[in-house]
N, C-alpha and C positions, 0 to 999 in steps of 0.2 A: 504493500500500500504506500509506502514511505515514498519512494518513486516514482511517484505517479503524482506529487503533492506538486505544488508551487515549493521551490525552496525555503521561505523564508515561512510557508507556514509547517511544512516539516522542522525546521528549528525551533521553532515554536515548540511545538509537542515532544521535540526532545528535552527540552529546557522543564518540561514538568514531570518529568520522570529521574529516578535513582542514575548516576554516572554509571553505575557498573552496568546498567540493566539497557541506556541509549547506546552506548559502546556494544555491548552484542548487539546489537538491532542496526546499528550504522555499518558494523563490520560484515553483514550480512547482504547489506545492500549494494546495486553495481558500482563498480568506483567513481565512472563518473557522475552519477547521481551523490552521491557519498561528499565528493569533493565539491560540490555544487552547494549544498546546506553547510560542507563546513567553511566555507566563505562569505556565510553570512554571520557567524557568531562571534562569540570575543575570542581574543586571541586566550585567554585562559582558557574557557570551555573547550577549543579545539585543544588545547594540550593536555586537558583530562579526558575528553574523550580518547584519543589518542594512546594515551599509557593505558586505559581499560580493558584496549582490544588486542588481538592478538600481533606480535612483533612484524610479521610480515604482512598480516591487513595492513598496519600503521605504514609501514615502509611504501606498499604500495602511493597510499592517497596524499604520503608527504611527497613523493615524487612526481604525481601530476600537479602540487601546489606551489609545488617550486617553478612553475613557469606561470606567467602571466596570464589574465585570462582571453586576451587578445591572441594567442601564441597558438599554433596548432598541438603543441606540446601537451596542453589542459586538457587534451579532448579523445589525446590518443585512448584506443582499446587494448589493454596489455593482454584478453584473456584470447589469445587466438593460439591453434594448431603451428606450429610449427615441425620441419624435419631438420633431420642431418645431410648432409652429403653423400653422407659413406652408407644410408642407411635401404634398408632392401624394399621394394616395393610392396612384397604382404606385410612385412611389418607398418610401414607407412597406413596402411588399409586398415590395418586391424585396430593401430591408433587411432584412426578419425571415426573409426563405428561405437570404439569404444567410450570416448568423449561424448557423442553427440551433439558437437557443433556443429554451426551452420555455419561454415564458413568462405561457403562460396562455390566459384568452381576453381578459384586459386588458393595455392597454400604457399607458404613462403618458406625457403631454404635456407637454412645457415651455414657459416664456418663455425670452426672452433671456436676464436675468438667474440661470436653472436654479431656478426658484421653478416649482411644480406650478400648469400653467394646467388641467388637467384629465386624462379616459382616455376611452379608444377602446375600445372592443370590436371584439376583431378580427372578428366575424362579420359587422359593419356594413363594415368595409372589403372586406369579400371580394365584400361586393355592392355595391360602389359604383362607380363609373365610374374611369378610373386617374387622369383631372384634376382629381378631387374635393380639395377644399378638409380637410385633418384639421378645423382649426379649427370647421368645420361637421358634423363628425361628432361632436366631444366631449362629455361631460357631466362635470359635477363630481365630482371625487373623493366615495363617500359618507364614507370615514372617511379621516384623514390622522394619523398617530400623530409622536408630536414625541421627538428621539433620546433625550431627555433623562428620557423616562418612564420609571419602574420597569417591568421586564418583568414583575412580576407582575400588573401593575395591567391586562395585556392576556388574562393567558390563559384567560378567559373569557368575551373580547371577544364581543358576539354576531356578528359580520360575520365570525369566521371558519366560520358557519355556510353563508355564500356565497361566500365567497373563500379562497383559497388563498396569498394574502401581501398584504400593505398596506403603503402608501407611509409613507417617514417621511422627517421635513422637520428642519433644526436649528432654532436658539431663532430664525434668521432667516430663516426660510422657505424655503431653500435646501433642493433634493429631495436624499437621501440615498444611497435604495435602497430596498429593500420589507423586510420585517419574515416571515419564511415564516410556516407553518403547523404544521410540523413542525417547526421549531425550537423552537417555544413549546410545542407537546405532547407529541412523543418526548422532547424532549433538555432543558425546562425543570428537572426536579428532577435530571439527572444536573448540570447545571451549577450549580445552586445548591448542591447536596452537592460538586462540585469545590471552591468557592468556598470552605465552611464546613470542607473538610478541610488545605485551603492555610491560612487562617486562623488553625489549631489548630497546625497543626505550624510557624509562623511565630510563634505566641505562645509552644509550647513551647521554640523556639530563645532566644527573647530570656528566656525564663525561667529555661533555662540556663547563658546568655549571665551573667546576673547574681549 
């Protein structure tokens, strides 16, 4: 339900409940939903919420709030399917039945180091033999979006006329998560208007303030 709120009246309704009890309930929710309500609270409340919940929930939603909310960075999805290289194709199969994502009909490949070595279309693995080689199925990403770009500067990328979310990488190449489709066109100007109305009422506090 939490998700589905306006942010600021989800914060609301965590604010009248036990810390330990909003911290499960926040921890549970998708990140960037998560990340969205804890941008509207005080900076103390997100840091009790925060130590409540589990060390890598927290890690996640402190690293999409380290980037601005103008940034494509905020917005990324960390929870996608990923492969290996080296990894065989019924293995590949049997991880994505196993998950139950929806992830498309691309999946994204890595190196060692978790730098984008390329993507697979799953159509090509469903006809490939199960000892097949990923590595030999890949092609290059066409577009790679870097966390650090303006979201505006995407939403009229033309590739989302083929794709349904793109890969973003940080300033070090290191894969992120994908960037949707729907985030950039349902939800771009509601969060720009969140942004610019937080803004205003954070200029009129200190304008008070003085």
């Amino acid at each position: 339900v939490l998700q589905h709120m306006n942010p600021r009246a989800a914060a609301g309704c965590l604010a009248e409940l036990p810390v330990k009890t909003a911290a499960e309930i926040l921890a549970r929710v998708p990140v960037l939903n998560a990340v969205a309500v804890l941008r509207v609270l005080q900076r103390d409340q997100v840091k009790a919420l925060l130590a409540g919940m589990p060390r890598s929930a927290a890690a996640r939603l402190l690293l999409r709030m380290r980037y601005q909310e103008t940034l494509i960075g905020a917005y990324v999805d960390d929870d996608v399917i990923t492969l290996r290289q080296d990894q065989r194709v019924g293995d590949a199969l049997r991880l994505f039945r196993r998950t139950g994502q929806h992830t498309g009909h691309v999946i994204y490949v890595l190196d060692e180091h978790r730098h984008l070595a390329g993507v697979v279309d799953l159509g090509d693995l469903l006809g490939e033999r199960d000892r097949g080689i990923i590595q030999r199925l890949m092609n290059q990403a066409p577009v790679v979006l870097n966390a650090r770009a303006a979201l505006q500067t995407v939403s009229d990328h033309p590739a989302w006329l083929t794709h349904d979310s793109l890969p973003v990488v940080n300033r070090d190449g290191v894969f992120q998560g994908v960037l949707r489709r729907s985030n950039v066109m349902l939800e771009e100007q509601q969060l720009l208007t969140e942004v610019a109305d937080r803004n205003e009422t954070a200029t009129t506090r200190s304008a008070l303030a003085d």
